[in-house]
C-alpha positions as CSV (number, residue, x, y, z in Angstrom):
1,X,125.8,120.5,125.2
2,X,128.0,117.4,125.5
3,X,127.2,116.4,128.6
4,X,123.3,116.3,127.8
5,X,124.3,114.5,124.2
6,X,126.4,111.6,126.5
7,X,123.6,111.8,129.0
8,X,121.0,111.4,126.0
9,X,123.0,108.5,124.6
10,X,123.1,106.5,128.0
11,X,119.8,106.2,128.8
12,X,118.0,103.4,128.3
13,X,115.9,102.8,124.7
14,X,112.2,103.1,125.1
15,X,110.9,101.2,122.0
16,X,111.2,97.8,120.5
17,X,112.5,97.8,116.6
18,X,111.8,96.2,113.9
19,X,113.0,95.5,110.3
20,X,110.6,93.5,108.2
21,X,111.3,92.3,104.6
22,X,108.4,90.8,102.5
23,X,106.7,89.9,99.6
24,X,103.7,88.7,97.7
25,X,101.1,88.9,94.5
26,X,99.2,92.3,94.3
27,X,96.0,92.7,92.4
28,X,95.0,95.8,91.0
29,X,91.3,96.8,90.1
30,X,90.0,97.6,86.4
31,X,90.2,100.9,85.7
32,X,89.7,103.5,83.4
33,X,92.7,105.2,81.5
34,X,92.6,108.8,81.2
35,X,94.8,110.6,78.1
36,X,95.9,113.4,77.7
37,X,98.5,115.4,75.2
38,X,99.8,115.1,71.7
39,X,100.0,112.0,70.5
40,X,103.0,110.5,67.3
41,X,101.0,112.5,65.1
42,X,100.9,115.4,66.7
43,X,97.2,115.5,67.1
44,X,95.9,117.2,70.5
45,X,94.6,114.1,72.7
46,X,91.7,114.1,75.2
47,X,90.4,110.4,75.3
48,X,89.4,107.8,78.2
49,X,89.8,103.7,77.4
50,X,87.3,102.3,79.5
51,X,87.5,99.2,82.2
52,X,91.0,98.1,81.5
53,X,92.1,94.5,83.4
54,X,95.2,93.6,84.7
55,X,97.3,90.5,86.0
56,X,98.9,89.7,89.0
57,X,101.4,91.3,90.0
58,X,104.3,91.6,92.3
59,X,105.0,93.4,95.9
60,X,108.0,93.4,97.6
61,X,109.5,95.7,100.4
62,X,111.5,96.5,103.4
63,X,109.4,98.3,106.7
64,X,111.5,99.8,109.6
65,X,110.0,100.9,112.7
66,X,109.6,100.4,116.6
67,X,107.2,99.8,119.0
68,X,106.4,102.6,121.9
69,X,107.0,100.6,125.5
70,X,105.3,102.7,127.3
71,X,102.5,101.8,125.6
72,X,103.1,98.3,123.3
73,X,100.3,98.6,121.7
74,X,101.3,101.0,119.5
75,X,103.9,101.5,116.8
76,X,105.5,103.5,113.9
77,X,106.8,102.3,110.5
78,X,108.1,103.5,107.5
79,X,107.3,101.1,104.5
80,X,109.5,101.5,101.0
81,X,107.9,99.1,98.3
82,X,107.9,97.8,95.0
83,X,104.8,96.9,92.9
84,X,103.9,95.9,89.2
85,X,101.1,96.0,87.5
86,X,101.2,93.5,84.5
87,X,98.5,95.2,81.7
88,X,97.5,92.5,78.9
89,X,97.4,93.0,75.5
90,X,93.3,93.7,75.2
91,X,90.5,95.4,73.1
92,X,88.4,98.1,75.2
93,X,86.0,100.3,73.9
94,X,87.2,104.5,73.9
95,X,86.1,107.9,73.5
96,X,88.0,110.0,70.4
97,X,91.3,109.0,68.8
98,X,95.0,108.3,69.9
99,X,98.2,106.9,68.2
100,X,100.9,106.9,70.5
101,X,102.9,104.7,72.5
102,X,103.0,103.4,76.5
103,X,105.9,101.9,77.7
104,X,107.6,101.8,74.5
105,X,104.9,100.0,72.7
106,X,102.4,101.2,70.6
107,X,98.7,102.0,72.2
108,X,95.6,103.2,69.6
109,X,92.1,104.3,69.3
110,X,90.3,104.0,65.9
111,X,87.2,105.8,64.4
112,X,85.5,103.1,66.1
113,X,85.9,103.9,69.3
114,X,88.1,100.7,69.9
115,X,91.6,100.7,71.8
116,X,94.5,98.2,71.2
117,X,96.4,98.0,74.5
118,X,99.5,96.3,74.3
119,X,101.0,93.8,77.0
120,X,103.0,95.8,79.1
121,X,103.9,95.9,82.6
122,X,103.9,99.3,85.1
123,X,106.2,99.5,88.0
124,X,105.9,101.6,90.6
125,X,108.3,102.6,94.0
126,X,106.3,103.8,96.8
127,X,106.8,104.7,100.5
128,X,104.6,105.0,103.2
129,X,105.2,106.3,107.0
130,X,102.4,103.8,109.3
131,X,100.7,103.9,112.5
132,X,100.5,100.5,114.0
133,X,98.4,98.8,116.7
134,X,98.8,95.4,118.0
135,X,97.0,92.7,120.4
136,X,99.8,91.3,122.4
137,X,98.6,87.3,122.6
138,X,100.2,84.1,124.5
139,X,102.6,86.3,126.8
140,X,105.4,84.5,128.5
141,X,108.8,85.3,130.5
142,X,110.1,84.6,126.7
143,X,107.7,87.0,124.9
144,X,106.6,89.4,127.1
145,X,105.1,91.5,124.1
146,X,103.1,88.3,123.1
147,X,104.3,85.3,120.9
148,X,101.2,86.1,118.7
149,X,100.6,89.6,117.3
150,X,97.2,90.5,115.5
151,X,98.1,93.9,113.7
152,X,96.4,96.9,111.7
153,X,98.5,99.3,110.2
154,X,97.8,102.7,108.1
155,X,99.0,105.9,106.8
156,X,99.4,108.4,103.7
157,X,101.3,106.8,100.8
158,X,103.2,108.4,98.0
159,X,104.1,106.5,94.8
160,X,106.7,107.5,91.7
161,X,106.6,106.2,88.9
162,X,109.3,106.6,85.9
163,X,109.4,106.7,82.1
164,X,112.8,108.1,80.5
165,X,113.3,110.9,82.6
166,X,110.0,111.9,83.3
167,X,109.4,111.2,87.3
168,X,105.9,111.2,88.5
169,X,104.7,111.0,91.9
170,X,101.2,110.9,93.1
171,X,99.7,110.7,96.5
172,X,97.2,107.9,98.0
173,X,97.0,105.7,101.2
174,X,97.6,102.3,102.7
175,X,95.7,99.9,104.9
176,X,96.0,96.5,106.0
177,X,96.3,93.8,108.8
178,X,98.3,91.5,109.9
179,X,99.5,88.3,112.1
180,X,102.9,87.7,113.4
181,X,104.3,84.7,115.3
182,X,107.8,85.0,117.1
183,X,109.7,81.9,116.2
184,X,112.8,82.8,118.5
185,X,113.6,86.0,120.5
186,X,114.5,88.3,117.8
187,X,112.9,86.5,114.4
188,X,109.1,86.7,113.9
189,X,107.3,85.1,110.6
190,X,103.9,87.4,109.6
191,X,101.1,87.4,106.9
192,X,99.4,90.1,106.1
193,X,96.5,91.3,104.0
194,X,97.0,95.6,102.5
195,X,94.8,97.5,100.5
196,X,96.8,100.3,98.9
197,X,94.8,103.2,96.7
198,X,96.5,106.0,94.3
199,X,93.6,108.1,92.9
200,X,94.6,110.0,89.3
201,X,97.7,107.3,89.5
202,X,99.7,109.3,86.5
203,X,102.5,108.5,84.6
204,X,104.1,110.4,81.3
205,X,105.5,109.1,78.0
206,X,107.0,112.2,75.7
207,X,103.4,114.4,75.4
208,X,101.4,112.4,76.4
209,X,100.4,111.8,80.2
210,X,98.3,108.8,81.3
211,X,96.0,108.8,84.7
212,X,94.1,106.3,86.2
213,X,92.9,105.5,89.6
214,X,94.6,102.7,91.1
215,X,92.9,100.7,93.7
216,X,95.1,97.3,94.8
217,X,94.8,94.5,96.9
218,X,97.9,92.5,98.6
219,X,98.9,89.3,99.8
220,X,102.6,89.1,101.7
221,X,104.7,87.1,103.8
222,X,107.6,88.2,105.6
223,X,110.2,87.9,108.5
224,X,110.7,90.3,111.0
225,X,113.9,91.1,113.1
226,X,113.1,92.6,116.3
227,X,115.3,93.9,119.0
């Protein structure tokens, strides 16, 4: 067993790494805000608040993966992220009634039908494992894998979400694409464009849970140690 171990260990490494860092505004889609529960009053809830808006928000994140040399063209990542999604304090219409609170703040349906969202602002940790394929471009003696890298990347994605101690986590994927530029040997600058979607997106506050689908478009700049 220890000789195959030290003979493991010794032999040459097949893959290129890489550790990106990033970041970059994020734009979620309106949405529809699903309620369910007891609300402050103790009154069973069942209610939807229609076509709520959001701001822009914030991405930031680390990725860690390598690139196969047997065939460069292909990759592996794993991607761990932060996102916010900045809600505005708005008027949307509503089916039944609701007095509670999100985030802290007070949210409400009237007799109406109307809803008073407050400002508030969601954040979100998510991770997501990628498969990656690139176009090696301008090779050189230098930059045998290509000075300039067109990229797509993909995979499942799991987000969690907290509120006190309630932890929820709910399952979507990620897309996007890329370009990269190698400065110097080991440092690379890259933009890149990723769509990321978390259908029934939910999150809890005492009784009450809150679902919507999430459907977000980012923006992000990075650098990229490779070696």
């Amino acid at each position: 067993m220890l000789i195959c171990a030290v003979s493991f260990l010794g032999e040459p490494a097949e893959a290129e790494w890489a550790i990106d860092l990033y970041g970059g505004a994020s734009w979620t889609q309106s949405s529809d805000l699903r309620v369910r529960g007891r609300d402050d009053t103790e009154a069973s809830v069942n209610t939807t608040i229609f076509d709520i808006t959001t701001d822009t928000g914030l991405t930031v994140g680390l990725r860690g993966g390598y690139w196969l040399e047997s065939l460069p063209f292909l990759g592996f990542g794993l991607d761990v992220f932060y996102f916010s999604m900045p809600i505005p304090s708005q008027t949307a219409s509503a089916t039944g009634t609701l007095n509670g609170e999100i985030l802290g703040k007070p949210i409400s349906i009237d007799a109406a039908g109307q809803a008073r969202v407050p400002s508030v602002t969601l954040p979100g940790l998510g991770f997501s494992p990628d498969i990656r394929l690139r176009w090696p471009l301008l090779t050189s003696a230098e930059f045998p894998k290509g000075r300039l890298q067109p990229y797509v990347t993909g995979g499942p994605a799991w987000a969690f979400t907290l509120e006190g101690n309630e932890v929820d986590v709910v399952f979507g994927g990620k897309v996007g694409a890329g370009l990269s530029i190698s400065l110097i040997r080991p440092l690379a600058l890259f933009a890149e464009y990723r769509y990321t979607f978390f259908p029934n997106f939910t999150f809890s506050h005492r009784e009450l849970t809150y679902e919507a689908d999430l459907n977000t478009h980012n923006a992000v700049v990075g650098i990229s140690l490779r070696f």
